[in-house]
DOSEKOL-840917 format. One record per residue (C-alpha): residue in one letter; y, z, x. Coordinates in steps of 0.2 Angstrom, whole numbers, plus 2048, in hexadecimal, padded with zeros to 3 digits. Example, Ala and Ser with C-alpha at 12.3 -4.5 7.8 and 13.67 -1.06 7.14 Angstrom:
! residues 2
A7EA82783E S7FB824844 
END
This chain:
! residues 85
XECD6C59B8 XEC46D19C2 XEC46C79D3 XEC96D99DB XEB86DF9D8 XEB06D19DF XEBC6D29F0 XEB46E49F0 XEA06E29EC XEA46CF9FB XEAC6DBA08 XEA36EAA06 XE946E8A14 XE886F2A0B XE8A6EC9FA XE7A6E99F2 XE706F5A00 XE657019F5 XE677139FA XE537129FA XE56704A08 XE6470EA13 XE5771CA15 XE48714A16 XE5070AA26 XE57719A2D XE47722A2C XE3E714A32 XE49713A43 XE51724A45 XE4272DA40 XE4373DA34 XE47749A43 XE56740A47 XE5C73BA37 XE5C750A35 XE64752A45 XE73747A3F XE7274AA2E XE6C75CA2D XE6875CA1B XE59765A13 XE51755A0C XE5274FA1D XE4B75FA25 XE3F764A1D XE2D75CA15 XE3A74CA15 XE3573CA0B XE3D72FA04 XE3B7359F3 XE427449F6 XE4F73FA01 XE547329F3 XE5373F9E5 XE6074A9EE XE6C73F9F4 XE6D7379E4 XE747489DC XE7E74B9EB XE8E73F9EF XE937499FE XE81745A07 XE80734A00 XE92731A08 XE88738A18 XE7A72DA19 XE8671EA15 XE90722A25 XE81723A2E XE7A712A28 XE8B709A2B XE8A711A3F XE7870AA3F XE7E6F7A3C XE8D6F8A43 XE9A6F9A38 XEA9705A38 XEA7715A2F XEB2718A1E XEBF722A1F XEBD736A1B XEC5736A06 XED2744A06 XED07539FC 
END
């Protein structure tokens, strides 16, 4: 039975969200000046594009985590807890 993995994917609010669309969205509302003032991240800061922004954080857990937190703020939703060292 894997009905835990379902539970997860069914409560997990950004579950099927491509990392394409979570910067895509935020670039559309925040802006790319913003979205580098709250995430001041070279891909954001400088010459930024989605491509390139994609490209990085797809190498990069520690900024994908980022932008995560910053997507759930912008719906709404409670921000995941730090993991631990």
């Amino acid at each position: 039975m894997t009905t835990g993995h379902h539970d997860a994917h069914r409560n997990d609010p950004l579950h099927g969200i491509t990392l394409e669309r979570m910067v895509t969205e935020l670039q559309e509302t925040l802006g790319w000046p913003e979205l580098a003032r709250r995430l001041p991240i070279r891909c954001f800061q400088f010459q930024p594009s989605v491509k390139s922004s994609l490209a990085f954080l797809r190498r990069t857990p520690w900024s994908r985590a980022k932008l995560e937190g910053l997507y759930r703020e912008s719906l709404g939703l409670e921000p995941l807890p730090e993991p631990r060292p």
